[in-house]
C-alpha positions in Angstrom: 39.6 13.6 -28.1 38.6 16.7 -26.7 35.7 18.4 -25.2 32.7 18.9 -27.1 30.6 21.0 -24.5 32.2 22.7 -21.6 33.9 25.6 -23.5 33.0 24.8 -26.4 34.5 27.8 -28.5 37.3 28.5 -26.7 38.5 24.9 -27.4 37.3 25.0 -31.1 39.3 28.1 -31.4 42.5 27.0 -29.3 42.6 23.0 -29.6 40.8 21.8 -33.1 42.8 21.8 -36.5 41.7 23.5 -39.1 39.8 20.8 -40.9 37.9 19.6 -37.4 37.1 23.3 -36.7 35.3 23.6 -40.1 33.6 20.7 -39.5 32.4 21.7 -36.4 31.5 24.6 -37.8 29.6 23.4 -41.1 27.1 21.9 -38.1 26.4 24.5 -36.0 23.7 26.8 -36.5 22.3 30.1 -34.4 20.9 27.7 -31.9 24.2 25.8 -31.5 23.3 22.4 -32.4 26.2 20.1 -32.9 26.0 16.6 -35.1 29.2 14.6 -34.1 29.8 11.3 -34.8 33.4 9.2 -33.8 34.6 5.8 -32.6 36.3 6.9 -29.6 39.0 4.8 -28.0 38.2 3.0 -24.8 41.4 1.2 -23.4 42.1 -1.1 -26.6 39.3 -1.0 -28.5 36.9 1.2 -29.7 33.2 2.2 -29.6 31.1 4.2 -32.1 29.4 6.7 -30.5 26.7 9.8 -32.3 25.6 13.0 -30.3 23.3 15.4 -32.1 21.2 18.5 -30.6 22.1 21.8 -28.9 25.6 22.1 -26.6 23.9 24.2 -24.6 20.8 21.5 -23.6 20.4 21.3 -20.2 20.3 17.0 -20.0 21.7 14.8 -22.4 19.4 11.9 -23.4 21.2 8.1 -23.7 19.8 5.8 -25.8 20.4 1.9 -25.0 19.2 -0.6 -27.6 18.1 -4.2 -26.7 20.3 -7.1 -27.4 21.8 -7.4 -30.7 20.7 -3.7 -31.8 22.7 -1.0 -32.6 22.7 3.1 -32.6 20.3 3.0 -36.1 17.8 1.7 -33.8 16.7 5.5 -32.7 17.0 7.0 -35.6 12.9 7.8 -35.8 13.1 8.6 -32.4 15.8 11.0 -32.3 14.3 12.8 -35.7 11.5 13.4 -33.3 12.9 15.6 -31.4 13.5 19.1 -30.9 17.4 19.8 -31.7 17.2 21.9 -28.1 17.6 18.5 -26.7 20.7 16.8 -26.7 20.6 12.7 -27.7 23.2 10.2 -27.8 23.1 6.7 -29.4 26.4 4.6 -29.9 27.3 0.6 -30.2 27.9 -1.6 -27.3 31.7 -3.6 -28.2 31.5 -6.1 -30.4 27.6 -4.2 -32.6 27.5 -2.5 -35.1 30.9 -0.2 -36.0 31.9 -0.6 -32.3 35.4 -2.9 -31.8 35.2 -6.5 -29.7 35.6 -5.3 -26.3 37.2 -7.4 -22.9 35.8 -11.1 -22.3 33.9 -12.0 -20.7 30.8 -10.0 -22.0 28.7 -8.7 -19.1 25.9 -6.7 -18.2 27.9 -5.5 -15.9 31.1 -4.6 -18.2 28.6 -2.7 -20.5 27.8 -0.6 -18.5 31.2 0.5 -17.6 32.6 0.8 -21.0 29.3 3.6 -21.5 30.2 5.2 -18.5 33.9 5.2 -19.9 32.8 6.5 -22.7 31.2 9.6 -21.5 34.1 10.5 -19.9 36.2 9.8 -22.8 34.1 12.3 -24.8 33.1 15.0 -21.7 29.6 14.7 -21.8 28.5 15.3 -17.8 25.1 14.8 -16.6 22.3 15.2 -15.9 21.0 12.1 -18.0 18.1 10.4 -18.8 18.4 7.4 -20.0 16.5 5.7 -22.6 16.3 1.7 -22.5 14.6 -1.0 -25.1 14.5 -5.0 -24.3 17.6 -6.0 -22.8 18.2 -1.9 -22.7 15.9 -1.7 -19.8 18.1 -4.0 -17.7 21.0 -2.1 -18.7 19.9 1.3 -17.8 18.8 0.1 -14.6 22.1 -1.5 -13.6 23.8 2.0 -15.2 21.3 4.0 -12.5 22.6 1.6 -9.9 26.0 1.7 -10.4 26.6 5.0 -11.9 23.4 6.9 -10.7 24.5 10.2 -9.0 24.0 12.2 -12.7 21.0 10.4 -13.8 17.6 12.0 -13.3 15.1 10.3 -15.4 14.4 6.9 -17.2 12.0 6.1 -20.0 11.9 2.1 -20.7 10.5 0.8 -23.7 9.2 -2.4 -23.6 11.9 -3.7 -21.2 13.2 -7.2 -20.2 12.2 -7.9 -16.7 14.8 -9.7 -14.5 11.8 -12.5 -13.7 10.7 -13.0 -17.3 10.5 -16.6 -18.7 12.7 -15.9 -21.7 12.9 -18.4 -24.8 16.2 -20.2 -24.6 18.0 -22.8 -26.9 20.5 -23.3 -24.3 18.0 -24.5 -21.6 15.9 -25.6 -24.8 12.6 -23.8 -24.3 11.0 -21.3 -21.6 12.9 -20.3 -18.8 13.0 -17.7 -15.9 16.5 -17.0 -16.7 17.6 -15.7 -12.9 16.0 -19.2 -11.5 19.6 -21.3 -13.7 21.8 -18.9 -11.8 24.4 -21.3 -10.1 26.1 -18.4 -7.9 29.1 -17.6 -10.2 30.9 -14.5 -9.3 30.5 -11.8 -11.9 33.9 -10.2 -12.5 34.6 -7.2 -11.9 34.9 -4.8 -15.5 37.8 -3.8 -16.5 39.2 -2.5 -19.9 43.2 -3.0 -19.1 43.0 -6.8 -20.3 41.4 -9.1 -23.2 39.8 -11.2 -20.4 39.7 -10.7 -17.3 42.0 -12.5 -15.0 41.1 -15.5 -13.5 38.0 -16.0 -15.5 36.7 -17.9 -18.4 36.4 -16.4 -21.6 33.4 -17.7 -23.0 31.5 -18.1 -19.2 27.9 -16.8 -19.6 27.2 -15.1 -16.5 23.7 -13.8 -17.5 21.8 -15.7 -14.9 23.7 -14.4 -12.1 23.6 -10.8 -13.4 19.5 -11.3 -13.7 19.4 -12.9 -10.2 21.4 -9.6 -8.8 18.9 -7.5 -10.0 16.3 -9.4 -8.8 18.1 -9.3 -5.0 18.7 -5.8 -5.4 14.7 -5.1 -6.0 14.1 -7.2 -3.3 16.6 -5.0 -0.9 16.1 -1.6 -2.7 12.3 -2.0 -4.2 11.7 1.7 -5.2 15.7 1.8 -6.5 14.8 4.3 -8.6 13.7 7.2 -5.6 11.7 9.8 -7.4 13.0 9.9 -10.6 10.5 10.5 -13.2 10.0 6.6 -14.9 8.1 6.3 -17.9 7.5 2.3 -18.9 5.8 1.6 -22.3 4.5 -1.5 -23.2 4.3 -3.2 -26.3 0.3 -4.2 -27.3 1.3 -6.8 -30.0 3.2 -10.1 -29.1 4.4 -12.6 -31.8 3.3 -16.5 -30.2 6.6 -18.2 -31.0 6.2 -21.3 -33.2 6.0 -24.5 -30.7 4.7 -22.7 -28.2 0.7 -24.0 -27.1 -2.0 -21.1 -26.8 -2.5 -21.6 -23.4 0.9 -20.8 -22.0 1.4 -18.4 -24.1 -1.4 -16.6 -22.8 0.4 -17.1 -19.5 3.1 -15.6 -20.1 2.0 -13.1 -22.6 0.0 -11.9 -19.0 2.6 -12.2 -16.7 4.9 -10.2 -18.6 2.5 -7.3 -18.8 2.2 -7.4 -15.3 6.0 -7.6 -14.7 6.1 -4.5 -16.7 3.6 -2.2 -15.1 5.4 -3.5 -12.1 8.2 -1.6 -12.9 6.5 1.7 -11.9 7.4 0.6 -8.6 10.8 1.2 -8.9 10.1 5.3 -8.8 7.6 6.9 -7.3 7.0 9.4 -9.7 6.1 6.3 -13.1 3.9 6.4 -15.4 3.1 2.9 -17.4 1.7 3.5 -21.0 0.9 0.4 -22.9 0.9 0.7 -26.9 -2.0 -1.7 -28.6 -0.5 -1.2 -31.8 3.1 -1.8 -31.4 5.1 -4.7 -31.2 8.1 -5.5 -29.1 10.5 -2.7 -31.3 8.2 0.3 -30.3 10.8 2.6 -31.5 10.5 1.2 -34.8 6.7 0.4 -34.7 5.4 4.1 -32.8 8.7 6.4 -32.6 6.7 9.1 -31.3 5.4 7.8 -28.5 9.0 7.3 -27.6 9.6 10.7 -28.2 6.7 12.2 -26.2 7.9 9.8 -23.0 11.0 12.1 -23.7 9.9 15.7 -23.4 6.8 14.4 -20.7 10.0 13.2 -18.7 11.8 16.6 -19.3 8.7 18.2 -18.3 8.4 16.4 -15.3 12.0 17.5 -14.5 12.1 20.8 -15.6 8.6 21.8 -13.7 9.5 19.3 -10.8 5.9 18.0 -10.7 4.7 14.4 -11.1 4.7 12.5 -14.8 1.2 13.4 -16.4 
């Protein structure tokens, strides 16, 4: 594949065929906004990646959907927002048109096969990363192991490493971290179908949960000054089973846990949403979308998140 950005004519002129070079071209327009969509090949499989706005923005914003969502997820969002800003959505292996990626599935491996990815299709920082649910962990552990290009987070309604969690496999509530029994998480890789000298179908959640947990503990404001932006979800389903009075519990820890987050930077706003439920990217997209451009402000005027 080649580079979308850095030269960006010279290599539609010299490297594209005729047909991709049209295509190209049927998209731009005077501002130089792109629309690109591809299932780009990382190691032996593949993963469907879209990138819409201008090749000339100065950040790139990286969407990460919770567990078991795909890139359509932030389709309201990214409709949102100006075409001067440059968004990227795509499918974690294994969702939506992505391929099945290594075993076993980590946290950890996720967030390697992304930062593969924007290598694969040149797209350098500086990013801001954009994380829902599950996506909140994920772009957390990205900034942790990957962090040197990312330079603001905005996460939206996001799983908290502590959070009781409803589980059939411990068959109710659980703090997820508390079941970790010390496994090693291996390494990722994308050279093999599993990784050697581990089980294929080993859940290693707990243990990724509890590392995130230690980390805080040894790195609590992990996040330096990087403009943070954590919005809360107002509206909470009680799960069927569950008696009012712990859910009430947890309904108020987990509010807590999440304006906790704002400890991670000190530059963080927390915004909760009363009308919204869990998907606030479904349920308010443009208060997603203002987190966005207040984060850009924040960054582009180098002041504090208003």
């Amino acid at each position: 594949m080649k580079p979308l950005f850095k030269g960006y004519s010279v290599v539609i002129v010299l490297s594209l065929s005729l047909i991709v070079s049209f295509a190209y071209s049927q998209s731009m327009s005077k501002t130089d906004e792109i629309s690109f969509e591809e299932n780009v090949s990382i190691g032996d499989f593949k993963l469907f990646v879209s990138v819409k706005g201008s090749s000339n923005a100065k950040y790139s914003v990286i969407f990460e959907s919770g567990g078991g969502g795909t890139s359509k997820d932030w389709e309201k969002v990214r409709n949102l927002l100006p075409s001067s800003i440059r968004t990227v959505t795509y499918d974690r292996a294994g969702s939506g048109k992505s391929g099945k990626g290594p075993l076993p599935r980590t946290m950890r491996q996720e967030v390697f096969e992304l930062h593969e990815l924007l290598k694969k299709i040149y797209l350098k920082g500086p990013y801001i990363l954009v994380g829902q649910s599950l996506g909140g962990l994920l772009t957390r552990l990205y900034t942790e192991q990957y962090g040197n290009d990312v330079i603001g987070l905005v996460l939206v309604d996001p799983t908290h490493e502590s959070s009781m969690l409803g589980s059939m496999r411990y068959n109710g509530w659980v703090r997820l971290r508390e079941k970790a029994e010390g496994k090693t998480i291996p390494k990722p890789q994308i050279e093999k179908p599993v990784a050697m000298g581990y089980d294929s179908t080993a859940d290693y959640l707990a243990e990724e949960f509890q590392a995130l947990y230690l980390s805080r503990i040894k790195k609590p404001q992990a996040l330096g000054n990087r403009p943070l932006i954590i919005l809360g979800a107002g509206l909470a389903k009680q799960p069927p089973g569950t008696p009012d009075e712990q859910w009430q519990a947890i309904r108020k820890e987990k509010e807590e846990q999440k304006r906790g987050l704002t400890s991670l930077s000190s530059n963080s706003k927390f915004i909760l949403d009363p009308q919204s439920g869990h998907n606030i990217q479904y349920d308010n997209p443009a208060i997603v979308a203002n987190a966005i451009e207040s984060i850009i402000k924040a960054i582009d005027l180098k002041q504090k998140i208003e």
